[in-house]
N, C-alpha and C positions, 0 to 999 in steps of 0.2 A: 782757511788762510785768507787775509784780506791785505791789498795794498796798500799805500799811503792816505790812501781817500777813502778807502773803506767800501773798495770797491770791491765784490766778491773773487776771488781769484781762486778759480778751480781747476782741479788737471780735465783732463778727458772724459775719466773715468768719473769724476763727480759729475761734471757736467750731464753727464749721460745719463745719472743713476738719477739727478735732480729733474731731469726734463723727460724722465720716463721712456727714453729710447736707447739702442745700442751704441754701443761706441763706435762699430761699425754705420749705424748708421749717420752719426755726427761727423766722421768724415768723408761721409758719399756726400752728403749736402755745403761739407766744405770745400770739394774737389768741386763741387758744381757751384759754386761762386756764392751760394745762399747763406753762406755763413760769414764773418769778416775773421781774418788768418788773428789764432790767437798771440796773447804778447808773448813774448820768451825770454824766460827766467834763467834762474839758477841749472847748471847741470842739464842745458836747451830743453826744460820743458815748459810747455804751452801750459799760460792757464790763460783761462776763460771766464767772462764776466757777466752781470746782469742782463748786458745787451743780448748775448748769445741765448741765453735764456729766453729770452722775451722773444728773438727771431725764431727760435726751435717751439715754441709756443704756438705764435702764428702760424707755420707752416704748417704743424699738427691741425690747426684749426683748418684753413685751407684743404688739406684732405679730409678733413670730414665732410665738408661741403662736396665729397667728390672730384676735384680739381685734380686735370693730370698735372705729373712732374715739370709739362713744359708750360703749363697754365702757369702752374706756381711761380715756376722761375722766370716769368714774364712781370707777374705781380710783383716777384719781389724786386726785379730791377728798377721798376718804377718808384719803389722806393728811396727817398736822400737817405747817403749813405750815414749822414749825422743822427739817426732815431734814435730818441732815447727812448728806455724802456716805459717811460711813460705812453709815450708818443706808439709803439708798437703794441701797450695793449690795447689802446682807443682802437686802432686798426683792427686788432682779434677782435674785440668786442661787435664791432661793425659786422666782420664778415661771421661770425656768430649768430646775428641779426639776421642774417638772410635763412638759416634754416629752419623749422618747425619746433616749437616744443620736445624733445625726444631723451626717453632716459634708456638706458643701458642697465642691464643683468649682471654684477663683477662676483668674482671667489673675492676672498680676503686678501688671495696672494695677488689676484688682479688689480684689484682696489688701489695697493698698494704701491705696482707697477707703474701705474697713473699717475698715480701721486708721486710717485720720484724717490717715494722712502720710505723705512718701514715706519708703522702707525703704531702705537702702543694702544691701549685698553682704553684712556681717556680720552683721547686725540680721533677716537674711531667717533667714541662717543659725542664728541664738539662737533665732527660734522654731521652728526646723525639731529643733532639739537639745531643745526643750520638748514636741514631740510636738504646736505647735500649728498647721503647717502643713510639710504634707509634700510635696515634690515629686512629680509624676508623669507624665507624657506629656506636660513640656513646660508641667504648670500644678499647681496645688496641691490639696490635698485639708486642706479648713480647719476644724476644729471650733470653731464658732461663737459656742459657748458660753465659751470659753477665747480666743478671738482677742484682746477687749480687754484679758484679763488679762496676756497675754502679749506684747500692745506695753505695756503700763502697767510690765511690769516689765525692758523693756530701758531704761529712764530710771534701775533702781533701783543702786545704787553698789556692787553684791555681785558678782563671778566667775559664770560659769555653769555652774562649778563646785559654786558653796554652794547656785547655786538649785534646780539639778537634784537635791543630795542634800535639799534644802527639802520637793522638789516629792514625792522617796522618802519620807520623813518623814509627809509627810499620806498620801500612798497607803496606807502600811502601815498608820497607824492608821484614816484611815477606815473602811480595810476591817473592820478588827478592831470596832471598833463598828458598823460596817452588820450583821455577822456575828452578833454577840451580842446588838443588839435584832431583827433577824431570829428569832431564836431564843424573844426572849421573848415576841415579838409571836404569834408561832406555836403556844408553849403557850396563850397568853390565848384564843386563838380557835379552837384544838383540836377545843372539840363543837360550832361552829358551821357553815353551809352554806358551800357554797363561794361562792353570789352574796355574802353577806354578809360574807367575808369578802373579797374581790373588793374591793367599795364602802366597807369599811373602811381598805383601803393604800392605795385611791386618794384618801381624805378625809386619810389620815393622812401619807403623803409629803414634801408644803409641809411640813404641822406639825413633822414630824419633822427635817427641813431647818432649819428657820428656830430651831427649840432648839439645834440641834447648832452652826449658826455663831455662835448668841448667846453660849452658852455656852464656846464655844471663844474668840471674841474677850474676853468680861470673864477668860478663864483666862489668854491669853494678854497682855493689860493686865497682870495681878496679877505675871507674869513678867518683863516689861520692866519693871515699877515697881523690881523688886531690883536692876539696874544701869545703869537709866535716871531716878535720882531726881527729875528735873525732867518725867518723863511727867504729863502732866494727867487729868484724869479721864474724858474720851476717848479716852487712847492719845497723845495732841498732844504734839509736845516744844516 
């Protein structure tokens, strides 16, 4: 179901199934202000939207970094209550950024839990060709960080052909700019100790994260604007 805008409109129970947790637990986290009260429809049910989404995302993220409940809920108040789901996955992305490389063991029926829905035979397969979940003894090896991205883009209307050279496209340049502020970061700090510069990449990280997707999505808007004329001023068509 979508409303006038096309904005997703989901009961509880989708909601939950889409963002891989329980219903219960979508409204413990409503009850504790981390979620914003859904709209109410026909016959007083609640549906819920993109944003809810994108906040039940985050928070997920947040606990994997270990963050207790009252961490969380400090973070998230800090947030403007205006985020759009753009705007909240830069934020997951960032706190993303603060952990290690690290993949996860799933069953099929796990995999799937994650993902928010059940996978059919191809769909296992498109993420397995994206590198976000790889077979192995019978069960998968899932990087976590890329899981959601990587059901969000078997929805998206491209080949997995264009994604995978999509996917080559940012590899090659991120690396090239990881490489080259690497570089500059390193003259900057050249005659300093090594704790200090230690406590420097780890302060600097997020930061350096959270510039590089800013700045790559307003770059990447300015691109779609030349043969997306009707792009809005969030990237919206």
């Amino acid at each position: 179901m979508t409303t006038e805008t096309e904005e997703p409109a989901l009961t509880v129970d989708e909601l939950a199934a889409r963002a891989g947790v329980t219903v219960r637990t979508v409204r413990f986290y409503s009850a504790k202000g981390l979620l914003p009260p859904p709209v109410i429809g026909p016959r007083r049910v609640g549906h819920y939207g993109s944003g809810h989404l994108a906040r039940l995302a985050l928070i997920e993220e947040l606990q994997r970094q270990g963050m207790t409940l009252a961490a969380i809920e400090r973070y998230m108040q800090q947030l403007p209550g205006d985020l759009s789901p753009r705007d909240l996955a830069i934020h997951r992305a960032v706190v993303a950024s603060w952990a290690p490389d690290a993949t996860e063991t799933m069953t099929r029926a796990e995999l799937e839990r994650r993902a928010g829905r059940p996978l059919g035979e191809e769909e296992v397969e498109r993420l397995t060709a994206m590198n976000v979940a790889v077979p192995r003894d019978g069960a998968y090896r899932v990087d976590p960080g890329l899981l959601r991205l990587g059901v969000q883009l078997l929805d998206v209307p491209f080949g997995l052909e264009t994604i995978l050279a999509a996917r080559g496209v940012l590899i090659e340049h991120s690396r090239a700019a990881a490489h080259e502020l690497s570089c500059l970061f390193r003259d900057a700090v050249a005659d300093s100790d090594s704790t200090a510069v230690k406590s420097l990449s780890a302060h600097m990280h997020p930061l350096v994260v959270q510039a590089l997707l800013t700045t790559f999505q307003r770059s990447l808007r300015e691109e779609l604007r030349k043969w997306l004329p009707d792009t809005g001023p969030h990237g919206d068509l």
